[in-house]
C-alpha positions in Angstrom: -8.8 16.4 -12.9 -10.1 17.9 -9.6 -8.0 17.8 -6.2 -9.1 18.8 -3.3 -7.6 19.3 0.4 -10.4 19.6 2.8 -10.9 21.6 6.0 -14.5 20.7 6.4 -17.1 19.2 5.5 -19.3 22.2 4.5 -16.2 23.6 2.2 -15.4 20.3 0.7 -19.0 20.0 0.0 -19.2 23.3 -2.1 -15.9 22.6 -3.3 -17.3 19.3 -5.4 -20.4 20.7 -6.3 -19.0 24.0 -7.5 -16.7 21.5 -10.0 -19.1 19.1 -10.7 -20.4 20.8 -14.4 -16.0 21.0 -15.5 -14.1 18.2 -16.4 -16.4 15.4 -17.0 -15.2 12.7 -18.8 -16.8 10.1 -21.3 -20.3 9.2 -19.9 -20.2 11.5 -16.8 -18.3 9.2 -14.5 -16.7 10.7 -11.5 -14.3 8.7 -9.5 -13.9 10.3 -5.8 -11.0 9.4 -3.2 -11.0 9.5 0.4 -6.8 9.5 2.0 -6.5 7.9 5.2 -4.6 10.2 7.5 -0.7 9.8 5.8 -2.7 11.3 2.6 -0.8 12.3 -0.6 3.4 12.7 -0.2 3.3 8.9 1.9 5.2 7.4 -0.6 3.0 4.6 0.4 -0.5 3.1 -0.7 -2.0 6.7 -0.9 0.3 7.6 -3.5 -0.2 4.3 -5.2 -4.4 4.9 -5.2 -4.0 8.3 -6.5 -1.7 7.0 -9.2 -4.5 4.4 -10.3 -7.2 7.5 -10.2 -4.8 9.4 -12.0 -4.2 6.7 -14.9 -8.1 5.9 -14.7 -8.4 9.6 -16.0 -5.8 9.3 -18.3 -7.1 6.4 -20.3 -10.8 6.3 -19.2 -11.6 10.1 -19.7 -13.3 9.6 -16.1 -13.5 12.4 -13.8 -11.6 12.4 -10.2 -11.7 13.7 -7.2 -9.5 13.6 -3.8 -11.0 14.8 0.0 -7.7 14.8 2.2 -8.3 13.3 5.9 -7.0 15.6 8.4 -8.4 13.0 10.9 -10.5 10.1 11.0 -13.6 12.1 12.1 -13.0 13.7 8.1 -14.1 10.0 7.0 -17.7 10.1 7.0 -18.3 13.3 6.0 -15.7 12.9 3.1 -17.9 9.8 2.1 -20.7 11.7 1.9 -19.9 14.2 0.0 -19.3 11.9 -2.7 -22.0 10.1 -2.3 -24.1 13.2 -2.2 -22.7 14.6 -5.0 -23.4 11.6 -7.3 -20.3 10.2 -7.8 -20.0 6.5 -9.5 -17.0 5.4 -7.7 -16.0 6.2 -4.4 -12.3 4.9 -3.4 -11.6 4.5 0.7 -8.0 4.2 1.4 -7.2 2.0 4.4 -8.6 -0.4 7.1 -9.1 2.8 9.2 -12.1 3.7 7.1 -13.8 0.6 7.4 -16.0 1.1 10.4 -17.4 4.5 9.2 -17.6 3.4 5.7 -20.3 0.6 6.8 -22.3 3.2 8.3 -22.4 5.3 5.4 -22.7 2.5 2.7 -26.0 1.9 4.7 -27.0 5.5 4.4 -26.3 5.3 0.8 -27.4 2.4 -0.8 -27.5 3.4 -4.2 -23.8 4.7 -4.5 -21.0 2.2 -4.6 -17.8 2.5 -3.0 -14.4 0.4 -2.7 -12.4 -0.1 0.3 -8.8 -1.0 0.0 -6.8 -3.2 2.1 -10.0 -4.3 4.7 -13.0 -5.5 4.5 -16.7 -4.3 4.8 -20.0 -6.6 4.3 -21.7 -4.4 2.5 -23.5 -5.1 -1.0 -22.6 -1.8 -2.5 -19.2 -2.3 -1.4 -15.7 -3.9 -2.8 -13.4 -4.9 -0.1 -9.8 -5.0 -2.0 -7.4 -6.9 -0.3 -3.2 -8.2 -1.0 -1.9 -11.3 -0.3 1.0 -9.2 1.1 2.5 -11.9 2.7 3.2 -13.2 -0.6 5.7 -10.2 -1.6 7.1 -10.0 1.4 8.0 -13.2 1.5 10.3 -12.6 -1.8 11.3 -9.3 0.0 12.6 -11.3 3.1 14.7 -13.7 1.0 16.1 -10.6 -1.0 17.7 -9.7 2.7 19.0 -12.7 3.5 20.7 -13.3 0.6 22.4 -10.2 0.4 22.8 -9.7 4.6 26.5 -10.2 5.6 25.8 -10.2 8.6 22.9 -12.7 8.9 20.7 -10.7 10.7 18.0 -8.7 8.8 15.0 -5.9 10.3 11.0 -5.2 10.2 9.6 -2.4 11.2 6.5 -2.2 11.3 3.4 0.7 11.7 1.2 -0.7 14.1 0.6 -4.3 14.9 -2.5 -5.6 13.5 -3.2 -8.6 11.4 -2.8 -6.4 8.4 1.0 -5.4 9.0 1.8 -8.9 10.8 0.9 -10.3 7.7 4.5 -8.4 5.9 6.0 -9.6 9.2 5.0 -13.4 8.3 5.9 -13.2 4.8 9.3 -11.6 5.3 10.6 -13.8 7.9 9.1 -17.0 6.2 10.9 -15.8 3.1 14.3 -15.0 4.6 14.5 -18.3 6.8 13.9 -20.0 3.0 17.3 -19.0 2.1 19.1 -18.7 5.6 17.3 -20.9 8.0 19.8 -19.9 11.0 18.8 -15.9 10.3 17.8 -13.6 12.7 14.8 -11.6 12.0 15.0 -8.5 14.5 11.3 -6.6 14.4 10.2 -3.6 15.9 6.8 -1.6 15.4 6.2 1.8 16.1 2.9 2.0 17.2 2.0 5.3 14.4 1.9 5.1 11.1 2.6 8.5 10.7 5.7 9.1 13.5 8.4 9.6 11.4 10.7 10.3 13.8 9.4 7.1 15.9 10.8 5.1 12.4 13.7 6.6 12.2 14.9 5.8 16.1 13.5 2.2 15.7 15.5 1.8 12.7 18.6 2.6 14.2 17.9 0.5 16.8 17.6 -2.2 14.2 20.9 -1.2 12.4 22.7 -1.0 15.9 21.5 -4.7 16.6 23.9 -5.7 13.6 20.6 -5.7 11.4 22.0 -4.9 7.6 18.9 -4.9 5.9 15.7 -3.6 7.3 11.9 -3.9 5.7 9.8 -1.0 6.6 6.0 -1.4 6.4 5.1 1.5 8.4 3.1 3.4 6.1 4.7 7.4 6.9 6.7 6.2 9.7 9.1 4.3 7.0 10.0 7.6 6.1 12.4 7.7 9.1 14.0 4.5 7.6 14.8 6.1 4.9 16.7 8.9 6.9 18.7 6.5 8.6 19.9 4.2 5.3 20.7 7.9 3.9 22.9 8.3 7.1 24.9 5.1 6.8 27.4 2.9 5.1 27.0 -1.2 4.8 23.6 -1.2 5.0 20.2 -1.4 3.2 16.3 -0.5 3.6 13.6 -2.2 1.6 10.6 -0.1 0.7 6.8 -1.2 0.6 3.5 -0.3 -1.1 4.7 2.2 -4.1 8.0 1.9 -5.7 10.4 3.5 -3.2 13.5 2.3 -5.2 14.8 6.3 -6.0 14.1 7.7 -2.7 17.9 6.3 -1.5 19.4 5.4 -5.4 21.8 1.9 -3.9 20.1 1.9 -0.5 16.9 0.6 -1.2 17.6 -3.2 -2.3 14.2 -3.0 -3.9 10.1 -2.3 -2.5 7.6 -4.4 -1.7 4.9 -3.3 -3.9 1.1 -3.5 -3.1 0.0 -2.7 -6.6 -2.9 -0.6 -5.2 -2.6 1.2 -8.5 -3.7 -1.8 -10.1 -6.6 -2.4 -8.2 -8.2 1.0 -8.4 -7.6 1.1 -12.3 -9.8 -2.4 -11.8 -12.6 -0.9 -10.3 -12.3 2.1 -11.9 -12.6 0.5 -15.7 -16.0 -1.5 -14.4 -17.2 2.3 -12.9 -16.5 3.1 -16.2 -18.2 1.1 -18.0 -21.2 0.8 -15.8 -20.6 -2.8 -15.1 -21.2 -4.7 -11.4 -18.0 -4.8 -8.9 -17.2 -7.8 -7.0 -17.7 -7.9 -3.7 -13.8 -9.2 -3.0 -10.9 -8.7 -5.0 -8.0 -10.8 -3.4 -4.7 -9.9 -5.1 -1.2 -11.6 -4.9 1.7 -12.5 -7.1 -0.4 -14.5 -9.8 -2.6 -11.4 -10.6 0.4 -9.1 -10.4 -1.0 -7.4 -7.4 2.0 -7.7 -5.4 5.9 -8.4 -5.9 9.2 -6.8 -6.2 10.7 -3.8 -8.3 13.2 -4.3 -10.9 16.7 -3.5 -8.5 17.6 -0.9 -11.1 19.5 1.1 -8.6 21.3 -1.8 -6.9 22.3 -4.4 -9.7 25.8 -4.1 -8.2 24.2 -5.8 -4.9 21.7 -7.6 -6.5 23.1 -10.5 -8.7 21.5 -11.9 -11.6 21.9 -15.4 -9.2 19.5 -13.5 -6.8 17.6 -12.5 -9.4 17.1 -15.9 -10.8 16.4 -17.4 -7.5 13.8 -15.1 -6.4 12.1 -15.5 -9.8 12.1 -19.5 -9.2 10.4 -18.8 -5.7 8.0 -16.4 -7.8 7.1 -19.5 -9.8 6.7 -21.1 -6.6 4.1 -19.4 -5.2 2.3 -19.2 -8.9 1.9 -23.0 -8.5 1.2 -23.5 -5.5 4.3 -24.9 -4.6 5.1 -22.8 -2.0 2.5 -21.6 0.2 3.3 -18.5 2.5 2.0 -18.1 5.7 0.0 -15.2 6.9 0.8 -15.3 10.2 4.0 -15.0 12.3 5.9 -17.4 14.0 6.5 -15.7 17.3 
């Protein structure tokens, strides 16, 4: 296993290529990863894409590889690195990278490269995307059902379709159980301010908000601070499983099994087999859904428990179809 931080383009470039002999797994495949800007330590979907790399060498006996984006002008470059150095897989983390990774999936038709959570029209590319509407929306009637005070937060990172999409769900889901709630939501504009997440969240809590969804990347990092600070009141985390970062505060996490979908790819890279174009994940493929409330089973009831996994069933079938958009 190979991890790199890079400061350049040139040093990352003699970086790979100076490791590119050690560490090779069974048939030679290398698996590279380019972070989006909240890179490793987000607790968030960077974590969750290195922890599929890191299972794909586990089990696979692939090699991997990690270029850290300092800022987005580190995209490119870090693409091409990989690209130029041969790898099988190359793993894009966020809708940030999508514009610069059409330009070099162009440049580089023979390499393949998978771009998570947005979507590029590319034949050498895999746009993986998460019905994360669908987990919020079992998220959102968590809160209400617990909420004494009927009125639940979202914060969001910045708001784009992406993000609104959490909004959607978690409102739809916590009218299901409390039609009369009220949904307070805020966004911060940054998905790295952590400070701008932590004032927003107080704002929430000081608006009689008892429970509060963060899907703000970094910036939910600062909700986490404030449910730390304070008594009566809960956070919900998103993306990775967030559940230990406040043991009894954090109801549960929203998780975008990103993990999943790498270890997908990553299996077909392995095996030299064809990726899809799309890969759509949701709560049938396991892609997205709750945690297992093993910090807060003295909040969480096993009637909550049982009612969230009959509006699980729900969505399985068909039954209950979430919507993708927001109300307001």
């Amino acid at each position: 296993m190979t991890m790199i931080s890079r400061r350049s383009w040139l040093a990352g470039t003699l970086a790979l290529a100076g490791c590119a002999p050690s560490a090779r797994g069974r048939g030679g495949v290398k698996l590279g990863m380019v972070s989006d800007l909240g890179g490793l330590g987000d607790h968030s979907y960077n974590d969750a894409a290195w922890a599929g790399m890191l299972l794909a060498h586990q089990r696979l006996g692939v090699k991997i590889a990690i270029l850290q984006s300092k800022t987005s002008a580190n995209y490119q470059p870090s693409m091409m690195v990989f690209a130029a150095n041969g790898y099988d897989e190359t793993f894009c983390i966020g809708y940030d990278e999508a514009y610069d990774l059409s330009e070099v999936a162009a440049r580089f038709p023979a390499s393949h490269f998978s771009l998570i959570d947005a979507v590029v029209d590319q034949p050498n590319v895999t746009s993986v995307t998460f019905r994360s509407n669908e987990g919020s929306y079992l998220g959102g009637a968590l809160a209400a059902m617990v909420s004494r005070t009927h009125t639940v937060g979202f914060l969001g990172g910045i708001d784009i379709p992406i993000i609104q999409q959490f909004e959607a769900g978690f409102t739809a889901g916590a009218r299901r159980i409390d039609p009369s709630v009220n949904v307070l939501v805020k966004y911060v504009g940054d998905f790295d301010d952590v400070p701008g997440g932590a004032e927003l969240t107080s704002l929430l809590y000081a608006q009689n908000a008892d429970v509060v969804f963060a899907a703000a990347g970094k910036a939910g990092l600062g909700t986490m601070q404030q449910v730390r600070e304070r008594s009566g009141v809960y956070a919900i985390g998103v993306d990775s499983d967030q559940d230990a970062m406040v043991p009894g505060k954090v109801l549960t996490s929203v998780l975008k099994r990103v993990d999943v979908s790498v270890f997908r790819i990553a299996q077909l890279a392995a095996a030299h087999r064809p990726r899809p174009q799309m890969l759509s994940l949701g709560v049938r493929e396991d892609g997205v859904g709750l945690t297992d409330f093993r910090y807060t089973r003295d909040v969480v009831t096993p009637a909550m428990i049982a009612t969230l996994a009959q509006l699980r069933a729900g969505i399985v079938s068909g039954a209950i179809v979430v919507p993708r958009t927001r109300e307001r």
